[in-house]
C-alpha positions as CSV (number, residue, x, y, z in Angstrom):
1,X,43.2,-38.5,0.1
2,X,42.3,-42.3,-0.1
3,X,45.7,-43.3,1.1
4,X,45.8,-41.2,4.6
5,X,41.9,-42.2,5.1
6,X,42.7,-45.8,5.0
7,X,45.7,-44.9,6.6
8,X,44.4,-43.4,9.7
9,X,41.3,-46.9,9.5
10,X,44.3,-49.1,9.8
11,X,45.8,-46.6,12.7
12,X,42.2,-47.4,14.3
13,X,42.4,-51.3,14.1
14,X,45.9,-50.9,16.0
15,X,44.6,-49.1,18.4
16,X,41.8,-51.7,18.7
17,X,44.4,-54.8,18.8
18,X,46.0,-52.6,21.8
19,X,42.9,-52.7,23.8
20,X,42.1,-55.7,23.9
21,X,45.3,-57.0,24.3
22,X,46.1,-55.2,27.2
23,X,42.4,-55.7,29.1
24,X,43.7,-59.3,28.9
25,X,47.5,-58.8,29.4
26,X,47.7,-56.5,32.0
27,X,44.1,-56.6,34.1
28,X,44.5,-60.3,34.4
29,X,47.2,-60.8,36.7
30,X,45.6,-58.4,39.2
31,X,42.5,-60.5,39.0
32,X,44.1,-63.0,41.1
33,X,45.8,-61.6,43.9
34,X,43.5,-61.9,47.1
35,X,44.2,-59.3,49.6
36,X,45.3,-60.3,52.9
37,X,45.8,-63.8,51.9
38,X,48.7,-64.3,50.2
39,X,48.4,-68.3,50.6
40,X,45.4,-67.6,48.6
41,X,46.9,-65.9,45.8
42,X,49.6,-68.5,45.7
43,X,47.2,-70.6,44.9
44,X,45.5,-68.9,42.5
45,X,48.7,-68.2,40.3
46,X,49.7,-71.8,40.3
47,X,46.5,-73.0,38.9
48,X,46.6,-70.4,36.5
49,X,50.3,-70.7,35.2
50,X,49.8,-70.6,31.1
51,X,47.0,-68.3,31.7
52,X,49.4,-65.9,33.5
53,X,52.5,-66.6,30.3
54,X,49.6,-66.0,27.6
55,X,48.8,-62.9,30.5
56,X,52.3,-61.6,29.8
57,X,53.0,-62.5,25.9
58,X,49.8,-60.4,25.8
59,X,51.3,-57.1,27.7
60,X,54.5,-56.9,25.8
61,X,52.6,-57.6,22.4
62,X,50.7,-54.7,24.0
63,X,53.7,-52.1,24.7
64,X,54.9,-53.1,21.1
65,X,51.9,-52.3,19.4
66,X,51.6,-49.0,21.5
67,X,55.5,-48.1,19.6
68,X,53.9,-49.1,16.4
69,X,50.8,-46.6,17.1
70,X,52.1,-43.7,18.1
71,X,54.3,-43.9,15.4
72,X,51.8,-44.1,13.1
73,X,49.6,-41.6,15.1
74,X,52.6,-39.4,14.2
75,X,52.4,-40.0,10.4
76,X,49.0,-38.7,11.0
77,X,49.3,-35.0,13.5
78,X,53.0,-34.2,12.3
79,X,51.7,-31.7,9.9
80,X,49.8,-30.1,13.0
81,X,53.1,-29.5,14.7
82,X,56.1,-31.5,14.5
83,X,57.7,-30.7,18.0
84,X,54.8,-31.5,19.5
85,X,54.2,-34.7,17.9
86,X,57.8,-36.5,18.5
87,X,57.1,-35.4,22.6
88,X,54.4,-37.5,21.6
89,X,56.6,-40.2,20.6
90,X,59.3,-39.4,22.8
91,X,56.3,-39.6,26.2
92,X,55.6,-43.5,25.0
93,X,59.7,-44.4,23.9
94,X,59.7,-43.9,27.4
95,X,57.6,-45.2,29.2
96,X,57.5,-49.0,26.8
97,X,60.6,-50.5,28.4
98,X,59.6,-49.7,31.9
99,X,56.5,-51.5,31.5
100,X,57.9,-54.5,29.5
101,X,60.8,-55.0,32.3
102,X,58.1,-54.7,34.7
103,X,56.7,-57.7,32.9
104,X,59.8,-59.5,34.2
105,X,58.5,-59.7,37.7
106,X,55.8,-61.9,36.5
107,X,58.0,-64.3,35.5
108,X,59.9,-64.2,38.5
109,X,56.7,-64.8,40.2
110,X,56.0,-67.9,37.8
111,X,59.1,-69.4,38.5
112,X,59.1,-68.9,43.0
113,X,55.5,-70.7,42.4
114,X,57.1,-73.6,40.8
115,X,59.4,-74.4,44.0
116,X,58.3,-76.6,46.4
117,X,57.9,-74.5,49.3
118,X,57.4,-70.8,47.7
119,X,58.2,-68.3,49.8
120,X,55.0,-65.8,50.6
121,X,57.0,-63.0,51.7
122,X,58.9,-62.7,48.6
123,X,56.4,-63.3,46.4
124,X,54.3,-60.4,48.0
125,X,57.0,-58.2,47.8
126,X,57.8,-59.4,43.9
127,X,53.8,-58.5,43.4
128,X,54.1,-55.0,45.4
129,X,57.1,-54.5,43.3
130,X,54.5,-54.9,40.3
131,X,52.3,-52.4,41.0
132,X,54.5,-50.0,41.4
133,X,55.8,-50.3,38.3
134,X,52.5,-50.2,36.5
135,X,52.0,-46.8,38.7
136,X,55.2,-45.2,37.5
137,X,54.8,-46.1,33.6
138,X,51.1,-44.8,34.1
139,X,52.8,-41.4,34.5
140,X,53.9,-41.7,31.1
141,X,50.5,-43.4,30.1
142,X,49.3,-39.7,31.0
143,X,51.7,-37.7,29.3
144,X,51.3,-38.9,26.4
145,X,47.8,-38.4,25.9
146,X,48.1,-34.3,26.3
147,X,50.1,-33.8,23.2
148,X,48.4,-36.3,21.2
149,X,44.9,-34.4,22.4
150,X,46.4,-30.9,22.0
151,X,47.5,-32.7,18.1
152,X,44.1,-33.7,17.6
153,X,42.3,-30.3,18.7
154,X,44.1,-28.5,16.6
155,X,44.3,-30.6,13.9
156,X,41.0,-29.5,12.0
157,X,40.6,-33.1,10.1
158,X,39.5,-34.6,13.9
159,X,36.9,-33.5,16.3
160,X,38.5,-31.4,19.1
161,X,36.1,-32.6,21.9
162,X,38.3,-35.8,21.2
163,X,41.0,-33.4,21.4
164,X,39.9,-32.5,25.3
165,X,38.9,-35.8,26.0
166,X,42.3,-36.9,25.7
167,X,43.9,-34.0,27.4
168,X,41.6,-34.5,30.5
169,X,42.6,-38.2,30.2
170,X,45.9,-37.7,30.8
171,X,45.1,-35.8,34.0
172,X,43.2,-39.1,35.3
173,X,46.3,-40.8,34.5
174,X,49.0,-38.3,36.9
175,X,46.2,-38.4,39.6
176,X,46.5,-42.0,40.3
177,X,50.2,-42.3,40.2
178,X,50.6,-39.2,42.6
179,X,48.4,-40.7,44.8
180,X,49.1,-44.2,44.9
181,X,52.8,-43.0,46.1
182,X,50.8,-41.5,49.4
183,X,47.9,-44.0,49.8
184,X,48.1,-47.7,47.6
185,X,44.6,-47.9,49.6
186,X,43.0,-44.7,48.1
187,X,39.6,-46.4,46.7
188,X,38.6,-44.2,44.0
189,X,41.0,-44.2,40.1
190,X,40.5,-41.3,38.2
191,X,41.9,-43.1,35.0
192,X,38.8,-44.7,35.0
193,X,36.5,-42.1,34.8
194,X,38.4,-40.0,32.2
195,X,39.5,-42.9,29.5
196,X,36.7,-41.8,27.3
197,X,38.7,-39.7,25.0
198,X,41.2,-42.6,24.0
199,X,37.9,-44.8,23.2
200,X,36.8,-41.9,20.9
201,X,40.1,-41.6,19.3
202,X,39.9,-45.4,18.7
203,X,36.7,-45.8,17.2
204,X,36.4,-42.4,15.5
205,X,40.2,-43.5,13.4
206,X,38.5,-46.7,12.9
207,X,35.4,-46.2,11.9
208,X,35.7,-42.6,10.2
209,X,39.0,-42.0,9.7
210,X,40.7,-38.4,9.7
211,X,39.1,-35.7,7.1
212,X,41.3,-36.4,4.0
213,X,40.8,-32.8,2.3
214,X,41.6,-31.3,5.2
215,X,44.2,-33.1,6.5
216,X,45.7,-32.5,3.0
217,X,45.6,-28.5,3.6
218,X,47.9,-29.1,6.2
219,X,51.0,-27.3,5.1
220,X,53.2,-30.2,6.3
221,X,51.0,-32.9,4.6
């Protein structure tokens, strides 16, 4: 019982480590592109070029530790069901290398902004070609969080209003990829609104950790 409460602490301070690594790794970059004014956003990235590489080391350290979490978030919820927790896994296996190659464009990006005359067009097309990939691996951002809510509901050994938290989450998630691919302009992310349930998860591992004689119950435990 010690050993899967601690376990499930440590789970929590991964998920932690995730967080703040990718509000830096992959909200930064955005930061600095000025709509309309691509000259502007030129600028901007050049005087900001090791920000931008520490930007990136942070994303893929980011996608890494997301493999290392679920995996251990499976350690955790397989007893609840075990098909249902490698879909889990199998939601985030696929959705890490599309957003680590996306990270690629980045450097691209770095290295047009190093020539002489960089090329605005390209480079706006390198960024649009960014966004789109964050859109598409959000799809998997979202599916992953509906098994590993359904997981937790059921579980016993976690509250299951985390449980729907993070099954409405994933909903926020499919929203805004579905509609950025008919409006990019649409003002209003859903994903923002309905993140609440992976913060609970977070803090609720870390702070409390999963109910050890419970979770022991578990006929798979």
């Amino acid at each position: 019982m010690f050993s899967i409460q601690m376990f499930s602490r440590v789970t929590g301070a991964v998920y932690l480590l995730i967080a703040i690594l990718g509000a830096f790794g992959i909200a930064y970059i955005p930061t600095l592109v000025v709509k309309g004014d691509m000259n502007a956003t030129i600028f901007n990235f050049a005087a900001s070029q090791t920000t931008i590489r520490w930007a990136i080391i942070a994303a893929l350290c980011t996608q890494i530790g997301h493999l290392v979490l679920v995996l251990m978030l499976h350690k955790i919820l397989a007893p609840v069901n075990e098909a249902i927790s490698k879909l889990m896994v199998i939601f985030v296996l696929a959705g890490v290398p599309i957003a680590m190659l996306n990270e690629a464009v980045n450097g691209v990006v770095l290295g047009l902004i190093a020539q002489a005359e960089p090329s605005p067009e390209l480079i706006s097309a390198l960024l649009s070609f960014h966004a789109y990939g964050i859109i598409i691996v959000q799809i998997f951002w979202g599916l992953w969080l509906f098994p590993f809510g359904y997981l937790v509901y059921k579980s016993g050994f976690l509250p299951k209003i985390i449980g729907v938290a993070l099954m409405i989450g994933c909903f926020g998630y499919l929203a805004d990829s579905l509609i950025y691919f008919f409006d990019p302009a649409f003002p209003v992310s859903f994903s923002i609104y309905l993140f609440w349930g992976e913060v609970m998860a977070l803090f609720w591992l870390l702070i409390m950790g999963v109910n050890a004689e419970k979770h022991a119950q578990m006929p798979g435990a």
